[in-house]
N, CA, C and O atoms as a GROMACS GRO file, in nm:
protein
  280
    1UNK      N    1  10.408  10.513  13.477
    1UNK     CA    2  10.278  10.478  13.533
    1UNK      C    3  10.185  10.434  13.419
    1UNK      O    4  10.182  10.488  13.308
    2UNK      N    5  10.112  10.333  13.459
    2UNK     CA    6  10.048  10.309  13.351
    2UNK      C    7   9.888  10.253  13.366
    2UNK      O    8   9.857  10.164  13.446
    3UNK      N    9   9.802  10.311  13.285
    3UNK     CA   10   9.671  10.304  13.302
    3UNK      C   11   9.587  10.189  13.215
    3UNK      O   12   9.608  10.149  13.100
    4UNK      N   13   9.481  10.149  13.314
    4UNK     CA   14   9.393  10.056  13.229
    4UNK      C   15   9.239  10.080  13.245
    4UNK      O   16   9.166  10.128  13.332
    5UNK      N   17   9.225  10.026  13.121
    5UNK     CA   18   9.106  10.071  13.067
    5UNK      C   19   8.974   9.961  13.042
    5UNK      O   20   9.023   9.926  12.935
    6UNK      N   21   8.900   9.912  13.048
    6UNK     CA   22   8.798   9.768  13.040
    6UNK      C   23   8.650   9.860  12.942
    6UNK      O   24   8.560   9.930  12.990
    7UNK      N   25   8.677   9.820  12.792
    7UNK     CA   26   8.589   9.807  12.740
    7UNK      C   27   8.460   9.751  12.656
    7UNK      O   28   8.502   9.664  12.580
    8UNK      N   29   8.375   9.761  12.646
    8UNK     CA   30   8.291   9.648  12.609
    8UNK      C   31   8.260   9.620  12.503
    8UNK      O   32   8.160   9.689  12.481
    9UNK      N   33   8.289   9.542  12.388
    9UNK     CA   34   8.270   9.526  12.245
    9UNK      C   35   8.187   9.390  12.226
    9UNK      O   36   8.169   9.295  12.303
   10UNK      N   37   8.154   9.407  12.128
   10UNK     CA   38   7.966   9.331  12.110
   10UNK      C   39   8.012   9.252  11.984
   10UNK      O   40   8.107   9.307  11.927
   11UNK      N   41   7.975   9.157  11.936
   11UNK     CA   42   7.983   9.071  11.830
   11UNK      C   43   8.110   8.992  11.855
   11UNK      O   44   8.096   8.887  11.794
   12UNK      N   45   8.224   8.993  11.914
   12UNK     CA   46   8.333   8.870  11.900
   12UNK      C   47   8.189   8.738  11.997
   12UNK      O   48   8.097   8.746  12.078
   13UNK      N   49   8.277   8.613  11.896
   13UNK     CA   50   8.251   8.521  11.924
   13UNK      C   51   8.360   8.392  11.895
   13UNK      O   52   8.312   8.279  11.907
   14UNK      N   53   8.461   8.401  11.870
   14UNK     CA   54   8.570   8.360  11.875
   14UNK      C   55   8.707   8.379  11.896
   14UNK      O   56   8.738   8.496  11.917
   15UNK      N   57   8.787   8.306  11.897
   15UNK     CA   58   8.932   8.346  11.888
   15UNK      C   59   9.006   8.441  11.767
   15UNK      O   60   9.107   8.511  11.767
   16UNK      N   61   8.914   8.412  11.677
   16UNK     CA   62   9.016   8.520  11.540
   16UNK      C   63   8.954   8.657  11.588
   16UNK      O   64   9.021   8.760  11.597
   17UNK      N   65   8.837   8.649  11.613
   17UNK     CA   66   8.784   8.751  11.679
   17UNK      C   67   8.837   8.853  11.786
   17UNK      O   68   8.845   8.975  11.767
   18UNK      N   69   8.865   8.799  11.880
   18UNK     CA   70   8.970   8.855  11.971
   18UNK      C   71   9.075   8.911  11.953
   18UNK      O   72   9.112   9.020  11.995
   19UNK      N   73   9.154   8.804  11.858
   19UNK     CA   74   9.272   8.871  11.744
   19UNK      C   75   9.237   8.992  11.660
   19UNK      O   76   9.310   9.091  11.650
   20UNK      N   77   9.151   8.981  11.617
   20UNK     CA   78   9.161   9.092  11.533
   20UNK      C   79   9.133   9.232  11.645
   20UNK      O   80   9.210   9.328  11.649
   21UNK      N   81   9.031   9.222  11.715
   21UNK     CA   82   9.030   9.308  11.793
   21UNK      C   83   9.176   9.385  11.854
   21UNK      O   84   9.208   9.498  11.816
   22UNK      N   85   9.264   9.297  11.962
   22UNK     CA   86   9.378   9.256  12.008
   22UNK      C   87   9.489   9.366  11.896
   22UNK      O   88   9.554   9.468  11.919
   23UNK      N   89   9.467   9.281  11.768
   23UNK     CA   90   9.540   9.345  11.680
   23UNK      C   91   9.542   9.511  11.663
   23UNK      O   92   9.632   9.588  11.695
   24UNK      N   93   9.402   9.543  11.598
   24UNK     CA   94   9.396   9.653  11.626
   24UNK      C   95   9.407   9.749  11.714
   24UNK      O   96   9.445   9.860  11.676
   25UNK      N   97   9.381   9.729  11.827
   25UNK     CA   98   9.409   9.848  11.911
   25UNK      C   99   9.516   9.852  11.982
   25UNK      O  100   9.540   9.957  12.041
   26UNK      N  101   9.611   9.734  11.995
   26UNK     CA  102   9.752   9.717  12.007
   26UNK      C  103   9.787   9.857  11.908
   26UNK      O  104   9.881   9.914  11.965
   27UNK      N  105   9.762   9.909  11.825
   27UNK     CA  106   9.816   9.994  11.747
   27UNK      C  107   9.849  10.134  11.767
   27UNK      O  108   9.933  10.212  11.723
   28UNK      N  109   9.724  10.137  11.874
   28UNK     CA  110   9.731  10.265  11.932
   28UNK      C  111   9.854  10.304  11.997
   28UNK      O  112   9.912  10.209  12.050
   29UNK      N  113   9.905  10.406  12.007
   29UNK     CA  114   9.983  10.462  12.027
   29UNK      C  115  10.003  10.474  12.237
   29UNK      O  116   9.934  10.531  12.322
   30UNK      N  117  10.100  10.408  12.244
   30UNK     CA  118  10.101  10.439  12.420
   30UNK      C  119  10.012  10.265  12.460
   30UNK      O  120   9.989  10.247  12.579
   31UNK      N  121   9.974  10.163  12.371
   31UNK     CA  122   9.899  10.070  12.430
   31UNK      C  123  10.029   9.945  12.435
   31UNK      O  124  10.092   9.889  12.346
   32UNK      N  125  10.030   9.938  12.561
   32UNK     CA  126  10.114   9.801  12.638
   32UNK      C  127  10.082   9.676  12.637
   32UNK      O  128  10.163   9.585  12.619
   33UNK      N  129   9.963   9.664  12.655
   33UNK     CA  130   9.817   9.523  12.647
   33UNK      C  131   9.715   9.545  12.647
   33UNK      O  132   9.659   9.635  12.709
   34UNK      N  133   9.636   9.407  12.521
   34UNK     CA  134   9.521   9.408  12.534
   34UNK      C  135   9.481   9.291  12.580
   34UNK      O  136   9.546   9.193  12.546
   35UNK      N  137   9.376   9.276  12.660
   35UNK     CA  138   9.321   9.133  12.708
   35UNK      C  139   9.216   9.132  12.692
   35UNK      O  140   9.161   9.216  12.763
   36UNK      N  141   9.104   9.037  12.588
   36UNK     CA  142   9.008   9.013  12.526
   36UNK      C  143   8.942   8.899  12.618
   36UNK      O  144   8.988   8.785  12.627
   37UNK      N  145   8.829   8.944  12.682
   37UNK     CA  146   8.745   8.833  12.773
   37UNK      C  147   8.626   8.814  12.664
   37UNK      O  148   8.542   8.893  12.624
   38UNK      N  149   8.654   8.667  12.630
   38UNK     CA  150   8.514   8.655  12.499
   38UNK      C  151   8.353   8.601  12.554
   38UNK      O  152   8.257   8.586  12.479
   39UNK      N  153   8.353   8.577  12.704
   39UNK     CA  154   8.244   8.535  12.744
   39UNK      C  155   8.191   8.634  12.802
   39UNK      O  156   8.072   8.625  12.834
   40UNK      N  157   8.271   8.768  12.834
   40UNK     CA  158   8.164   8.898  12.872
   40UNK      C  159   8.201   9.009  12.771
   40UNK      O  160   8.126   9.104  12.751
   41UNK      N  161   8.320   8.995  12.709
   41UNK     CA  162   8.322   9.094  12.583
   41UNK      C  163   8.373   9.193  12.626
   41UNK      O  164   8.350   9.294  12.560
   42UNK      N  165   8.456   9.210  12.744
   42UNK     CA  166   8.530   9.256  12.808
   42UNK      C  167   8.655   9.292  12.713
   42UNK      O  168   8.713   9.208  12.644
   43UNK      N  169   8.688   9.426  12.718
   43UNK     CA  170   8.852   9.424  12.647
   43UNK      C  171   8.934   9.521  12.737
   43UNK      O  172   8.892   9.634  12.765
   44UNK      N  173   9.042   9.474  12.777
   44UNK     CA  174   9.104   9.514  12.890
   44UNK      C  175   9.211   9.570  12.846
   44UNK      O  176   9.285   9.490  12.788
   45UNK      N  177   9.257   9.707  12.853
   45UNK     CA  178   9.340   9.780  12.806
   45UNK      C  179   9.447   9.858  12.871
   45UNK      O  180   9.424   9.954  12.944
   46UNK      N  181   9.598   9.801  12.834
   46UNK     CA  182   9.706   9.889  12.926
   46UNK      C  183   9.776   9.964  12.842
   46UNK      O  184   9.818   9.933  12.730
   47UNK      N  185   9.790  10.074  12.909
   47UNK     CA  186   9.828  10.189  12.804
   47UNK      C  187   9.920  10.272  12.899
   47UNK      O  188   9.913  10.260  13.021
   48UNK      N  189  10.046  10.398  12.805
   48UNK     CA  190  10.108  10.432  12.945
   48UNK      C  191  10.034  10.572  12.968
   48UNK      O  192  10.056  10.643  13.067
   49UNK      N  193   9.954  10.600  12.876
   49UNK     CA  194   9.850  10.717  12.914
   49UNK      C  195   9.706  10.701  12.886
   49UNK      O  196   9.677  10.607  12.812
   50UNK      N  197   9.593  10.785  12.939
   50UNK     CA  198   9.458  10.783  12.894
   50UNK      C  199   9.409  10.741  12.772
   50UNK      O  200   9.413  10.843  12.702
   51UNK      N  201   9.354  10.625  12.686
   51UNK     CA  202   9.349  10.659  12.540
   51UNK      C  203   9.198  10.754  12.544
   51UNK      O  204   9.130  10.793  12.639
   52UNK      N  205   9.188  10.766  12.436
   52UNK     CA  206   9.056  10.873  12.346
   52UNK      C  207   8.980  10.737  12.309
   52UNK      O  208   9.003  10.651  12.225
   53UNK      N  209   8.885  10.752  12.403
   53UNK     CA  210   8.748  10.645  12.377
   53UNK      C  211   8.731  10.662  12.211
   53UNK      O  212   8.707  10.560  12.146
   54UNK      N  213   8.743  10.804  12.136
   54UNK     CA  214   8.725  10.767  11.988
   54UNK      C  215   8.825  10.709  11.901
   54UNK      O  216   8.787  10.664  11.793
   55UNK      N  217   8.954  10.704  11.934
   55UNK     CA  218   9.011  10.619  11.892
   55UNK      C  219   9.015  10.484  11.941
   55UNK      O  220   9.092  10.418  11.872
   56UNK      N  221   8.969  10.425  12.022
   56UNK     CA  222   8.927  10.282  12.073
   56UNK      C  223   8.781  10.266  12.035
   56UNK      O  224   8.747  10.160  12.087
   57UNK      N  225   8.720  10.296  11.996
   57UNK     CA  226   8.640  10.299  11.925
   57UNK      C  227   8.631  10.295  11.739
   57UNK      O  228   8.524  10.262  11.687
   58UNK      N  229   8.739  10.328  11.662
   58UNK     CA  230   8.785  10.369  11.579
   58UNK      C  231   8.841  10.231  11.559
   58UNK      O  232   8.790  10.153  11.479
   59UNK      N  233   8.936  10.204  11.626
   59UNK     CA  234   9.026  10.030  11.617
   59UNK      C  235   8.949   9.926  11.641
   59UNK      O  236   8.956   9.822  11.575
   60UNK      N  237   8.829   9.956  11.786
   60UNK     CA  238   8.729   9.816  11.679
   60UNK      C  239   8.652   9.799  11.584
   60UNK      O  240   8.612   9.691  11.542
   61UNK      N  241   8.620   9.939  11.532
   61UNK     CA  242   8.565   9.930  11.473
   61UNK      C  243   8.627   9.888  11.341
   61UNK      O  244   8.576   9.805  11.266
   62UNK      N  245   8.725   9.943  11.320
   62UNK     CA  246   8.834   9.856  11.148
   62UNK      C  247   8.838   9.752  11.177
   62UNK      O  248   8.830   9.674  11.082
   63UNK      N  249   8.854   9.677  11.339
   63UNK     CA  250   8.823   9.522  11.328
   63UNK      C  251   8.724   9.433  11.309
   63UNK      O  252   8.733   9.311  11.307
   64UNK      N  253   8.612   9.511  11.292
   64UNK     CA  254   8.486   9.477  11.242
   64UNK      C  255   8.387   9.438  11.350
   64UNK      O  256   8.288   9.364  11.350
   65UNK      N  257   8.454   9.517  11.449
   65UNK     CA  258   8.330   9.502  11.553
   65UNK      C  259   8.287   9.605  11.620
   65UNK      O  260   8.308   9.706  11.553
   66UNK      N  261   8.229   9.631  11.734
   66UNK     CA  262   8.164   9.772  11.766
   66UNK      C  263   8.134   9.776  11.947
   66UNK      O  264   8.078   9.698  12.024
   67UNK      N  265   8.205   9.911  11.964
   67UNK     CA  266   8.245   9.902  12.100
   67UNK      C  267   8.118   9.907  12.111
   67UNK      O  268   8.053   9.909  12.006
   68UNK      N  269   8.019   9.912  12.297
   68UNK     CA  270   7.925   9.932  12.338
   68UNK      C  271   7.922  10.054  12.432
   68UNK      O  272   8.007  10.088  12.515
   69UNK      N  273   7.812  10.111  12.401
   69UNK     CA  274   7.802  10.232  12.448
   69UNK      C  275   7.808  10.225  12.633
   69UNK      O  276   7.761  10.132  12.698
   70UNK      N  277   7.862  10.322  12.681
   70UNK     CA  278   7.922  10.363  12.785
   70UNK      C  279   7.816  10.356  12.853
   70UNK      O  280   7.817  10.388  12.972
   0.00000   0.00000   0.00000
């Protein structure tokens, strides 16, 4: 079974942008897909369990961007 997650990160404005995002939290442990919407900043997350908002938080942030508060 597998869960998804839609979070909101602030500053992408391009494609490397997305990537890097994408990149990073692909890393997380248990994450299946990420799907980066760059016109609402949307990041759409499949995972096969719950992640820890502080570690998704944590991965955009090494990507140099910054989730938005809940």
């Amino acid at each position: 079974m597998s869960n998804t997650a839609t979070y909101k990160v602030t500053g992408m404005t391009c494609g490397h942008c997305a990537s890097a995002v994408t990149s990073e939290v692909s890393k997380l442990d248990g994450v299946s897909d990420v799907q980066v919407d760059l016109g609402s900043g949307d990041v759409t997350v499949t995972s096969s369990a719950p992640l820890d908002a502080d570690k998704v938080r944590a991965a955009v942030d090494e990507a140099g961007y910054e989730l938005a508060a809940a």
